[in-house]
Steps between C-alpha positions, in 0.01 A plus 500: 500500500605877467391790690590836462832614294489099400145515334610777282879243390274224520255704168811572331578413164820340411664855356410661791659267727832528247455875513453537886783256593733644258780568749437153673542307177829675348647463848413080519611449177833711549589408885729198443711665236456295244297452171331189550213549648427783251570294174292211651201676522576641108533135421180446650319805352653413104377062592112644537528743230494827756789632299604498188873475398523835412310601866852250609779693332351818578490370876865374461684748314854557534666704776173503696597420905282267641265739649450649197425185346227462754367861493460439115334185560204643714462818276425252214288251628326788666413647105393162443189525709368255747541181345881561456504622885295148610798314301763693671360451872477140385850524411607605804312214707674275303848647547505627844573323845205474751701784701516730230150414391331573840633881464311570175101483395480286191148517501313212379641492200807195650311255358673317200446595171299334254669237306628645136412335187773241391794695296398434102928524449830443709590897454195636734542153760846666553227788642213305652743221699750798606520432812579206532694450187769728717517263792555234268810693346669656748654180573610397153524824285841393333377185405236646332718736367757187331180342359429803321820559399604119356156560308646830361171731649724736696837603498799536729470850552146493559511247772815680676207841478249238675796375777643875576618445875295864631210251442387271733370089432100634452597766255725326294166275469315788430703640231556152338091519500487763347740469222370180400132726456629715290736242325127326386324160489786274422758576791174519731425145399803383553542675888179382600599115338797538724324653838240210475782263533615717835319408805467814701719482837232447775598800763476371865185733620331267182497243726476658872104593399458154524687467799311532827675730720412441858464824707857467699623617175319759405537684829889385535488699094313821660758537727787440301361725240449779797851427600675458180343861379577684834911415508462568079319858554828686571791458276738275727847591332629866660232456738709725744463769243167596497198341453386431145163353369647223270191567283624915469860392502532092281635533183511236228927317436534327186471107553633306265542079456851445627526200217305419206530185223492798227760688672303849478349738779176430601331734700248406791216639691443429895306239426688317230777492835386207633236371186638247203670764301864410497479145683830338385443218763159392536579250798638792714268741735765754586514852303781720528526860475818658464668805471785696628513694832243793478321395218173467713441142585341539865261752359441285156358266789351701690304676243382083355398437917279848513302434179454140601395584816201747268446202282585693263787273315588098600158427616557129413731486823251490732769535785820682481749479756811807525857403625764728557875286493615805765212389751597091458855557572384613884299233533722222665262203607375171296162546368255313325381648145167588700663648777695711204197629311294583825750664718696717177236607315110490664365308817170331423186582739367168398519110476909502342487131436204561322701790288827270511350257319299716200874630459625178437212360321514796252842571445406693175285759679822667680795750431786548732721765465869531664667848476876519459631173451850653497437609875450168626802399680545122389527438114265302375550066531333227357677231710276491763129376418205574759190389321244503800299842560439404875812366613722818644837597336736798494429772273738463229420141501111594394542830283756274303221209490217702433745644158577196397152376530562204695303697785116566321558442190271664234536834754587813289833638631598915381818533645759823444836509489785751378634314182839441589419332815298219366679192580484291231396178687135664498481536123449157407148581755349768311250520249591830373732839548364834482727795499380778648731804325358809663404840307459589188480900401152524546538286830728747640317806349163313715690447775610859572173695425346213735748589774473871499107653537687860336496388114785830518712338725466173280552674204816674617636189648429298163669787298782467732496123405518529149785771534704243676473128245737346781224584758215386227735150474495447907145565483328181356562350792258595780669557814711779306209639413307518811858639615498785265149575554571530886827676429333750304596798664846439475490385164321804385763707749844359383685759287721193323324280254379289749551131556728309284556165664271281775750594742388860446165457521520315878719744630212749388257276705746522798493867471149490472442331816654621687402877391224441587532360832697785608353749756288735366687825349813289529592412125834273409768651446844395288612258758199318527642159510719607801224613673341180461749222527449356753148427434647384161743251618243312724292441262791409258610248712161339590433517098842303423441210734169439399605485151755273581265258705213604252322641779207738470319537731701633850348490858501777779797318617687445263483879410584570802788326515647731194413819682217571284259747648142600538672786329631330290230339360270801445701603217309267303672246365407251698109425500359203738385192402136492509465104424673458910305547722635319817775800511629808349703387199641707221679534155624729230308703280568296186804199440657720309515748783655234690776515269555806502539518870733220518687680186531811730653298790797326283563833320532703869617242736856594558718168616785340406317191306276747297726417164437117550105564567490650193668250321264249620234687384598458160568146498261357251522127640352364756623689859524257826483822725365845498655825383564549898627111529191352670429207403282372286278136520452528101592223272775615195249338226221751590407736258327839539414729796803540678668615212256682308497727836849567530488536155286791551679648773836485318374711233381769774855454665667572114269823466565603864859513418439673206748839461201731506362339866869523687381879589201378685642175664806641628311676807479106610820378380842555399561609158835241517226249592248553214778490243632179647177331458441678145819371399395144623169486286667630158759179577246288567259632196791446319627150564110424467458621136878361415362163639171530253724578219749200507158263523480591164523183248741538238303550119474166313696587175323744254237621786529829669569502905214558675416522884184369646483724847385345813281691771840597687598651175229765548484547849894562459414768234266643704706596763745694255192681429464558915851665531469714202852393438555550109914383584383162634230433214788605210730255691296236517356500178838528318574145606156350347613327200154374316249608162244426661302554824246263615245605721187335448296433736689706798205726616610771346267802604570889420728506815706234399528703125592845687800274627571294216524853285728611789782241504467371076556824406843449580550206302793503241334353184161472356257199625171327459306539792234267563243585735180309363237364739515757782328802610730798361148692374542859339668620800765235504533567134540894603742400717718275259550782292867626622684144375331466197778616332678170643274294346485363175138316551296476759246249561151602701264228409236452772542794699152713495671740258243764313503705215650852724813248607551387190493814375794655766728227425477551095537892541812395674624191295515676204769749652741256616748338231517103659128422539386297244228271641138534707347183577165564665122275509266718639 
């Protein structure tokens, strides 16, 4: 019944109800940032003959954003009149979640839509079966793409159009659907001749509507749900910086498959994260997400955990359970895998066997997710099997078990990791890689205006980006450019050209901080870092050991111990640990703040054994104690964290000792003492590249000497770029005897070009430079520019390249003698 304002909805007609809800409908469509939802309901609206395919292209029109996609949408069907407006609502029941569903009026016009007469040809059932002639070939779009081919009705370059990696799994379907419509009745026979042969993949929540779900359940989901979307509400990464809605503050990284059988980029959506896209091994559970530090893995997750938690993407995972590695590593007793689920992630207010059991009987029905593999402090093992969900067992022991999927098995696992740390006794366990690669332009350009509510003070500090390509280059990756946009005061304020190198950029964040923790009226003068030393050194030192034990998470004790504080603390770069409740427990800012810290501490610290600490630092094999000399309970054949960290750090300690920082460290200590330990890294640097270089095959006879470079290779490079040291990079590169540079496959990014540019520059004969299958972008192509003239080809297939890079690198080319060659596949 209705009464009142509801009487008067309840006598609406169907474009009323699009017209009053206007606002309600662009902002369902549009609030999980991506396109699905919207070209569903088109699919929908073109199956019952709502729209017409010119009503579609008009809708879907180039360089439209996605809530001007939508805006269009209603505007049209709203010309349409009534009938049109009773299809859309329709639409919308259809596409929406219950959650989003209960939010709007759709009237009584949900009901489904009358069945269409049977297609007279295969050109308009590519229309009336839209729907789901997508789900069928999302899954399978090059093999329909190689039957088309071998029977000569598309061509190469067409189907590399259709599999353009900006598009994800459903829109590569979409525009294969659409080419084959306009291509005519023969290729449309043939598609549909093919689809019929394809049995469409039977998603999970297919099956759960049969499935009784007893009321322990649904309550135990409520709660989760209620749970899950409080801890997501806030973003959870710089949480001691403010508080930001991640709705007003999330912005889209590129994710990409980390390995396909056609070797080219394919890009994903959320959802296509943990769906079929990209399985390589269909008898594994475990996903992996990877990406380097800062690239925006914890809030990847914790974006996918808030819009579950709305049921507004996954809803076949009727539970989801969130793990954070950092939290399991304090957690020190034997547990069962029931204990585990209840006591990290929700208690139940009902019958747990009861929701034990649905768990394991439907094993299909749940997610788990486990943030920052690379933070957990024992590498992953498969010698040790547990295969019994009741029977308690230290933690290690299950998180390794549940991976492998000797613990639950049929489980979906999402774990992230940074990429160098994956140990590659998990591979063989995953069903897929996805690489999560951070900004693009517009990413960063988003980003920014999100971050600052002044569009001036976003357009100034955006103008200031573009002024500074080195800046642009650090940029792509997140936590730089959360770091700028907090920092923008002083990067609007500096009278230089701003930050150069990553070292440059954190010391701007430790200005930052502690500006503005400084009494009021009280501003920072030259000798800043004197005047805050101390508080620098404890935290240096409780930064470095818990590197070298990879510990994160520190204790009021242990802090205490140092000489850290309340002080101390209130500067900010330590936030607490909200997942501990039993006690106050804390940790850095960010990992890569962590670094820094423990950079600061081996750069300052003034002893006798600082030259040897150093050196161990830069010892690219496995260490057996820490840069201090406490020991270590690692085993040698471990791959991954420890040294990814240190790693890190050493390139802060190379740009600390930079020439241009000695002014500013010197109020801490001796100048004799900073050019000791600069002297120590150039040697060090040095014998590291020399060591690289003789690795070097020699040329079989008649083939030109080429070097394939490792991942120390680049991480070597980029601390050259760290000291600024033009000597050391002409030095080194004079000894590098080879045509060709290999470095496919590296992770390349527009950072890693800025250094690359840097140090090749220097190089004392022209070389082909292969870069193909990374993420070098426009920017990184920008940033290339100074060694082109050292190159005589240069190979960028794979790389999300567009017409404006290509463009740069041309205008360029052209001017310097030795380039001959482009290789590029956009």
């Amino acid at each position: 019944m209705c009464h009142g304002d509801g009487d008067e909805v309840c006598r609406m007609s169907a474009q009323q109800l699009v017209l009053r809800q206007r606002a309600e409908l662009v902002r369902t469509l549009c609030c999980g940032g991506t396109s699905e939802p919207l070209e569903s309901v088109l699919d929908l609206l073109l199956s019952w003959g709502a729209f017409v395919w010119e009503d579609y292209l008009n809708v879907c029109g180039p360089g439209k954003t996605l809530c001007s996609r939508t805006r269009e949408l209603l505007d049209l069907t709203y010309s349409k009149g009534d009938s049109a407006c009773s299809s859309l609502l329709t639409a919308f029941s259809h596409v929406l979640p219950d959650a989003q569903k209960n939010n709007l009026n759709l009237g009584a016009f949900c009901a489904v839509q009358n069945a269409q007469e049977t297609p007279l040809c295969a050109t308009l059932t590519l229309l009336s079966d839209r729907r789901v002639l997508v789900a069928k070939l999302r899954n399978c779009v090059t093999e329909a793409l190689d039957v088309l081919v071998q029977k000569g009705l598309l061509t190469s370059p067409e189907c590399e159009e259709i599999q353009l990696p900006v598009y994800t799994a459903s829109q590569q379907a979409r525009r294969l659907l659409d080419l084959v419509k306009f291509k005519g009745e023969g290729v449309a026979t043939v598609l549909l001749q093919f689809l019929q042969k394809i049995q469409i993949t039977a998603l999970p929540h297919a099956t759960n509507e049969k499935c009784i779900i007893p009321a322990s359940v649904t309550d135990y989901q409520k709660k989760l749900c209620s749970s899950i979307s409080a801890q997501s509400h806030f973003l959870s990464t710089y949480s001691g910086t403010g508080k930001f809605s991640l709705d007003d503050i999330y912005t889209e990284g590129l994710l990409e498959l980390g390995q396909t059988c056609s070797n080219t980029l394919v890009s994903l959506s959320l959802e296509d994260v943990v769906g079929a896209v990209g399985t390589l091994n269909v008898e594994a559970d475990t996903v992996l997400v990877s990406g380097e530090a800062g690239s925006g893995k914890s809030t990847f997750l914790q974006r996918l955990h808030q819009l579950w938690a709305r049921k507004t993407v996954l809803q076949n995972y009727l539970l989801l359970f969130p793990f954070s590695c950092r939290k399991l590593n304090t957690e020190h007793r034997e547990l069962s895998l029931k204990e585990l689920l209840f006591l990290h992630c929700c208690w139940p207010d009902g019958d747990q066997n009861e929701l034990f059991q649905f768990l394991l009987d439907h094993p299909h029905m749940v997610l788990f997710t486990f943030d920052g593999l690379d933070e957990f402090k024992q590498t992953f093992a498969d010698d040790q099997r547990h295969c019994c969900p009741t029977q308690p067992a230290k933690i290690p022991i299950l998180f390794f078990n549940l991976l492998q999927g000797s613990l639950l098995k049929g489980v979906r696992k999402l774990v992230t990791s940074r990429t160098e740390a994956v140990p590659f006794t998990l591979r063989p366990y995953l069903c897929k890689e996805v690489l999560l690669k951070g900004f693009s332009p517009d990413g960063i350009d988003c980003f920014v205006k999100k971050h600052h509510s002044d569009p001036g003070v976003a357009s100034r500090v955006l103008e200031s980006l573009q002024s500074n390509t080195a800046l642009l280059g650090l940029c792509h990756i997140p936590v730089f450019c959360w770091i700028v946009s907090k920092c923008y005061k002083e990067l609007l304020g500096s009278s230089n050209t701003g930050p150069q190198t990553i070292t440059d950029v954190y010391l701007m964040v430790l200005q930052h901080f502690f500006h503005h923790r400084t009494s009021k009226g009280k501003g920072l003068g030259k000798s800043w870092v004197q005047e805050h030393c101390r508080t620098i050194m404890a935290l240096g030192k409780l930064a470095l050991q818990g590197l070298e034990h990879s510990h994160y998470i520190f204790s009021e004790t242990e802090m205490q111990n140092i000489g850290i504080t309340e002080e101390d603390i209130g500067k900010g770069f330590l936030i607490q640990n909200q997942n501990i409740l039993d006690s106050k427990h804390y940790e850095f800012l960010h990992l890569t703040i962590q670094c820094f810290f423990a950079a600061l501490f081996i750069t300052l610290h003034n002893d006798s054994n600082d030259i040897h600490t150093v050196a161990k630092l830069f010892q690219t094999q496995c260490r057996s104690t820490g840069c201090l000399g406490i020991c270590q309970a690692r085993k040698c054949d471990e791959p991954g964290t420890e040294t990814s960290n240190f790693q890190i750090t050493s390139m802060f300690v190379s740009g600390l000792l930079s020439q241009c920082h000695h002014s500013l460290l010197v109020q801490c200590c001796p100048i004799q003492a900073l050019h000791k330990k600069c002297k120590q890294v150039v040697k060090c640097v040095s014998k590291g590249m020399h060591n690289h270089f003789k690795s070097i095959p020699r040329p079989v006879k008649d083939e030109k000497k080429s070097m394939h470079a490792m991942p120390d290779f680049v991480w070597l490079v980029k601390c050259i770029y760290e000291m600024q040291d033009s000597e050391l990079a002409k030095n080194v590169m004079a000894r590098l005897e080879a045509d060709h540079l290999k470095l496919t496959y590296c992770n390349i990014g527009p950072l890693e070009c800025t250094a690359l540019a840097f140090v090749l520059q220097h190089l004392k004969g022209p070389v082909g430079l292969q870069l193909d299958s990374n993420s070098v972008g426009d920017v990184g192509v920008e940033q290339l520019l100074p060694c082109l003239h050292v190159c005589h080809s240069l190979y960028l297939r794979n790389n999300n390249i567009t017409d404006e890079g290509i463009a740069k690198l041309v205008q360029k080319g052209v001017h310097c003698e030795a380039f001959k060659k482009i290789a590029m596949k956009r």
